[in-house]
C-alpha positions as CSV (number, residue, x, y, z in Angstrom):
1,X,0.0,0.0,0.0
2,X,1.2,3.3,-1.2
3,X,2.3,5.7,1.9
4,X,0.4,8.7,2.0
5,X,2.7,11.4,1.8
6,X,3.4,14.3,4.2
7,X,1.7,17.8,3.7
8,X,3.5,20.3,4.9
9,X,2.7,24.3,4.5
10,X,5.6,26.6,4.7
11,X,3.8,30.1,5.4
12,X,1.5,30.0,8.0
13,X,1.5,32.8,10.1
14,X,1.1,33.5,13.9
15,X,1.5,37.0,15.6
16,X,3.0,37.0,19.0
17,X,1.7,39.7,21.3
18,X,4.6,41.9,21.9
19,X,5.9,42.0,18.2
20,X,2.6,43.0,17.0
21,X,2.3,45.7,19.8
22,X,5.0,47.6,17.9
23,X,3.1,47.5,14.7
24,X,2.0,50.7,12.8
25,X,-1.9,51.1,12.4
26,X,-1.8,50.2,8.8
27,X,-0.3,46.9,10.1
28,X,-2.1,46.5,13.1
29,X,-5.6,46.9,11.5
30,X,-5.1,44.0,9.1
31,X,-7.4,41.6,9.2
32,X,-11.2,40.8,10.5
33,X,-12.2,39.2,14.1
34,X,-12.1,35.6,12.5
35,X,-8.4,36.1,11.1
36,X,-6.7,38.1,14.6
37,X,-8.3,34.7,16.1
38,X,-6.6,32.5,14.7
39,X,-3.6,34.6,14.7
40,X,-3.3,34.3,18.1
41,X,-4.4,30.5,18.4
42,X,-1.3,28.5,18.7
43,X,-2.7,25.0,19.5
44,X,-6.7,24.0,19.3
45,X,-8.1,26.1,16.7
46,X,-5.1,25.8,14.5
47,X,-4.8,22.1,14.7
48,X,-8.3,21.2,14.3
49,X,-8.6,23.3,11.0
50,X,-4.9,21.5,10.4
51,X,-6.9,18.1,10.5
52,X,-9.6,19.7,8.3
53,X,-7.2,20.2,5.7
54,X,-5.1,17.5,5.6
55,X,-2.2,19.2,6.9
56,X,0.4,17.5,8.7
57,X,2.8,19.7,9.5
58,X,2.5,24.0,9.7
59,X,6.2,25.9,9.1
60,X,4.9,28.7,12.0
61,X,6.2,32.3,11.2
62,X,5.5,35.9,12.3
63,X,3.4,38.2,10.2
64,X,4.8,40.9,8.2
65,X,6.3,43.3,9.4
66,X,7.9,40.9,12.1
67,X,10.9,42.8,13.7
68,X,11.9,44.7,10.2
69,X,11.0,48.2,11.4
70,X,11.7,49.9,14.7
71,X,14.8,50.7,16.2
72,X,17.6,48.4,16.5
73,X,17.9,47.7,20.1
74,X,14.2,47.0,20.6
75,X,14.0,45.5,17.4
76,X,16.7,42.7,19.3
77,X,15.0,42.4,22.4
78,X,11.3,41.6,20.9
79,X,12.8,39.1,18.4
80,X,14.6,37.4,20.7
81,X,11.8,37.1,23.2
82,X,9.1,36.0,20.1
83,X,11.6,33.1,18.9
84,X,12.0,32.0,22.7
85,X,8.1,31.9,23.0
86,X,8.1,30.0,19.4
87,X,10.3,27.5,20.4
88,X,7.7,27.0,23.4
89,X,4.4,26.6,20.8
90,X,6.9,23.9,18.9
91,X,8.1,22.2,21.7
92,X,4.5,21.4,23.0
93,X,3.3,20.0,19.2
94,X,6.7,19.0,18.0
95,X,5.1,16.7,15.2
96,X,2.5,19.4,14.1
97,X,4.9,22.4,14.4
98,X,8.4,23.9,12.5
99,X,9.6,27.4,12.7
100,X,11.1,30.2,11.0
101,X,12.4,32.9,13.3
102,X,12.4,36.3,13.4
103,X,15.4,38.4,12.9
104,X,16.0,42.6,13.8
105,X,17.4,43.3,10.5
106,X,17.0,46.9,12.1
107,X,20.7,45.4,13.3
108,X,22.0,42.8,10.8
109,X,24.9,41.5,12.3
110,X,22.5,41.0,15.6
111,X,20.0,39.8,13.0
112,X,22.7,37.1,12.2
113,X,23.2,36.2,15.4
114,X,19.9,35.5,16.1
115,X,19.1,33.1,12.9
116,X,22.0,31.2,14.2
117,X,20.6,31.0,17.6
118,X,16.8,30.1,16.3
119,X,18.9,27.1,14.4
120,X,21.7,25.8,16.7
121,X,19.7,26.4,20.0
122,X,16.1,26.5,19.0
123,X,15.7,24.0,16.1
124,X,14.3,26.3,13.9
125,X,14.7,25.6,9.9
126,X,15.5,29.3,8.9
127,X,13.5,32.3,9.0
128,X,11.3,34.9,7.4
129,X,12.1,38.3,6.8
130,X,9.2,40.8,5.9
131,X,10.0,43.3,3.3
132,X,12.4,46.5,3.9
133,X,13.6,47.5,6.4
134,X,13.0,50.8,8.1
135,X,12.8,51.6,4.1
136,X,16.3,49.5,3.3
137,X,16.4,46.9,1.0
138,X,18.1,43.8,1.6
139,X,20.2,44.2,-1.2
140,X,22.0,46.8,0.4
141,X,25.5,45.5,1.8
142,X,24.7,45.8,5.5
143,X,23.1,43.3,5.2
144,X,25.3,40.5,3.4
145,X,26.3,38.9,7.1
146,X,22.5,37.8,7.1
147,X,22.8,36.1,3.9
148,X,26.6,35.0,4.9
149,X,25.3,32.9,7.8
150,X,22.2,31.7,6.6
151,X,24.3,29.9,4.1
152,X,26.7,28.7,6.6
153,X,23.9,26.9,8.5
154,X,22.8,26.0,5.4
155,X,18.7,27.4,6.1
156,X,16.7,29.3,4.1
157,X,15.4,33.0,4.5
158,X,12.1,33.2,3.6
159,X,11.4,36.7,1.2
160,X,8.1,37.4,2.3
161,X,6.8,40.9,1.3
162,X,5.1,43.4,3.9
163,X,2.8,46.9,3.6
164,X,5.0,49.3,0.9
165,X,6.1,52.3,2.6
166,X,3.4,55.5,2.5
167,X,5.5,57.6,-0.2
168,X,5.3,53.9,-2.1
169,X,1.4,53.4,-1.4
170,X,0.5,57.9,-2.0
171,X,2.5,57.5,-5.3
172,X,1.1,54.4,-6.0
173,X,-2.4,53.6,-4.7
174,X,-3.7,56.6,-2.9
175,X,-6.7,57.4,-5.1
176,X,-7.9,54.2,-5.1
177,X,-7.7,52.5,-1.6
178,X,-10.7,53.8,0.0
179,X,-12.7,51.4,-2.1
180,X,-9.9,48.9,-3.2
181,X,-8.2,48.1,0.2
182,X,-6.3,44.9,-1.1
183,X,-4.4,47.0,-3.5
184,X,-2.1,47.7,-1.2
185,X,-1.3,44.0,0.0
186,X,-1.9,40.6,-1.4
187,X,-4.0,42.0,-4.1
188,X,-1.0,43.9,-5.6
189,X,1.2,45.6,-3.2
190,X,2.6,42.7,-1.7
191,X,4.1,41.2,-5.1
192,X,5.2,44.8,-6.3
193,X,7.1,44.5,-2.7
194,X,8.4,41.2,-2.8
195,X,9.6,41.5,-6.7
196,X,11.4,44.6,-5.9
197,X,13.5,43.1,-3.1
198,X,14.1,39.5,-5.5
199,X,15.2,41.5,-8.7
200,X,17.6,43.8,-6.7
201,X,19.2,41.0,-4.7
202,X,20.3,39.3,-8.3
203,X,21.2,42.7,-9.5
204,X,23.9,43.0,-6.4
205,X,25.7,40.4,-7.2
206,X,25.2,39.3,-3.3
207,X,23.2,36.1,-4.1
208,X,24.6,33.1,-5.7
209,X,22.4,30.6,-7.5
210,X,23.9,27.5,-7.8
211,X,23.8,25.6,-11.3
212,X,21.6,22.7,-9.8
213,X,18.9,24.9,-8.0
214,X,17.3,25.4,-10.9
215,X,15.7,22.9,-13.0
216,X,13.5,25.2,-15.4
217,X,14.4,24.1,-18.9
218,X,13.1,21.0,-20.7
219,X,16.2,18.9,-22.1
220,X,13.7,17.8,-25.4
221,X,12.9,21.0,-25.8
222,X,16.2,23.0,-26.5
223,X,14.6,25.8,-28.2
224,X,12.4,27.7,-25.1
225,X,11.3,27.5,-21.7
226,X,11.0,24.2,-20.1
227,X,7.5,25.7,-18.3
228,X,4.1,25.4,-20.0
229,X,4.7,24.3,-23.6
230,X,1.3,25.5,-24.3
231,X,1.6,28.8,-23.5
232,X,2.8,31.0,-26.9
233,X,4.8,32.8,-24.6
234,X,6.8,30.0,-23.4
235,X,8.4,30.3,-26.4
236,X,7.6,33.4,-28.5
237,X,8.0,36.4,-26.2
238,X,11.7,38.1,-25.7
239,X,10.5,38.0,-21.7
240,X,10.9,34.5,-22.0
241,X,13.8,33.8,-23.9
242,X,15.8,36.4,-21.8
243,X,14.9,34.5,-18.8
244,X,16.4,31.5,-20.8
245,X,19.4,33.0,-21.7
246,X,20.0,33.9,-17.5
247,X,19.5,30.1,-17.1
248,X,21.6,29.0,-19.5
249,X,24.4,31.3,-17.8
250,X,23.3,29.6,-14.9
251,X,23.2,26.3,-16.0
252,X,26.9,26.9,-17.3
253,X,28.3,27.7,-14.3
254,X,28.8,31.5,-14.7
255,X,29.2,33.2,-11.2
256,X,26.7,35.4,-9.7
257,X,27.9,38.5,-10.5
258,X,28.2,37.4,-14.8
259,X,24.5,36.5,-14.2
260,X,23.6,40.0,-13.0
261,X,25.5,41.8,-15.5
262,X,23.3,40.0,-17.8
263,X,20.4,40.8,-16.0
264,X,21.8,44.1,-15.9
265,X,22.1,44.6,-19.4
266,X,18.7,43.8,-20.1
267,X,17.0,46.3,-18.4
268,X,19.0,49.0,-19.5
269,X,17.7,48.1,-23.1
270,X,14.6,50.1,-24.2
């Protein structure tokens, strides 16, 4: 008889009390009665809908922002306390619950620190980090020690996106958020967020993609994107075979930095 296999879900969020309490109101004000519920439902509620679902195992993490805005020293202190009371939810469902930590990026080589502590002390599998912070990007070089020791431990951090910044959101989405709310987040904001952070960590040169991570072209199909051979633009559009010419760099070994010079030269085309 065929095992059944395991199902586990890698974002699942949880807000702990005193991280949340340093939210700003656009933060804060997320969300209906039902949703700040289970927010703050570690065991029952969570694990019934779990069973519901079919889920075996929930990766917990903190909602966005987490500990990516405030000042440094608190920033430290409330993460530190959050992953400690974490480690707590896990330890009482170990075979329901993983984690990812938080880190202060408000203080990356504190933020490093503290990934390595939520790994080697807590048994956490990596963490999440939400978005910039205090308005920095992650490509920025302060904080290449986070990325340094992640991949020392050999974890992953978690890009997850968070609110944009209110010059972002006026420029943006101003005259239409009254009556379209969501813009702001999941219904847009959040992947205009997220995308910005991914595109301008290749463009630094400060992540390295190894040849074997991705698997996105089709050997019998030498010609265009190993993805939806339906699609026309699997093959047809110059999108596509841009993105397979940064593959095949990839795929070839090149280092990080030939990839983003690529990349690079790309978008300065017209």
């Amino acid at each position: 008889m065929a095992t059944k296999p395991e199902i586990i879900t890698i974002e699942e969020h949880y807000w702990d009390k005193e991280t949340s309490s340093h939210f700003g109101a656009s933060d804060a004000m997320r969300g209906a009665p039902h949703i700040m519920e289970r927010l703050f439902d570690y065991s029952t509620l969570r694990i019934k809908e779990m069973d519901e679902a079919g889920i075996d195992i929930q990766v917990l993490s903190h909602g966005a922002p987490s500990t990516q805005r405030g000042d440094p020293e608190t920033m430290v202190r409330v993460a530190k306390g959050a992953n400690d009371r974490l480690a707590e939810i896990v330890k009482a469902h170990p075979k329901r619950f993983a984690a990812f930590g938080q880190i202060p990026t408000p203080d990356p080589k504190a933020a490093a620190d503290e990934l390595e502590r939520c790994v080697t002390k807590l048994g956490f599998v990596g963490a999440m980090v939400h978005g910039p912070t205090n308005g920095a990007f992650l490509d920025e070089k302060q904080f290449w020690p986070i990325f340094e020791r992640a991949e020392k431990l050999d974890v992953p951090l978690y890009i997850h996106p968070a609110t944009p910044k209110k010059e972002v959101a006026d420029a943006y989405y101003k005259e239409y958020l009254a009556d379209f709310p969501g813009l702001l987040t999941a219904g847009w904001g959040f992947g205009v967020e997220c995308a910005t952070q991914a595109i301008r960590l290749v463009l630094s040169g400060g992540i390295y993609i190894p040849p074997d991570a991705l698997e996105l072209r089709n050997p019998a199909n030498e010609d265009g994107y190993g993805g939806d051979q339906s699609s026309p633009a699997a093959n047809d559009s110059q999108l596509t075979l841009r993105q397979v010419d940064v593959l095949d760099l990839i795929a070839e070994g090149k280092s990080n930095q030939e990839v983003g010079a690529e990349l690079g030269a790309w978008l300065k085309e017209p």
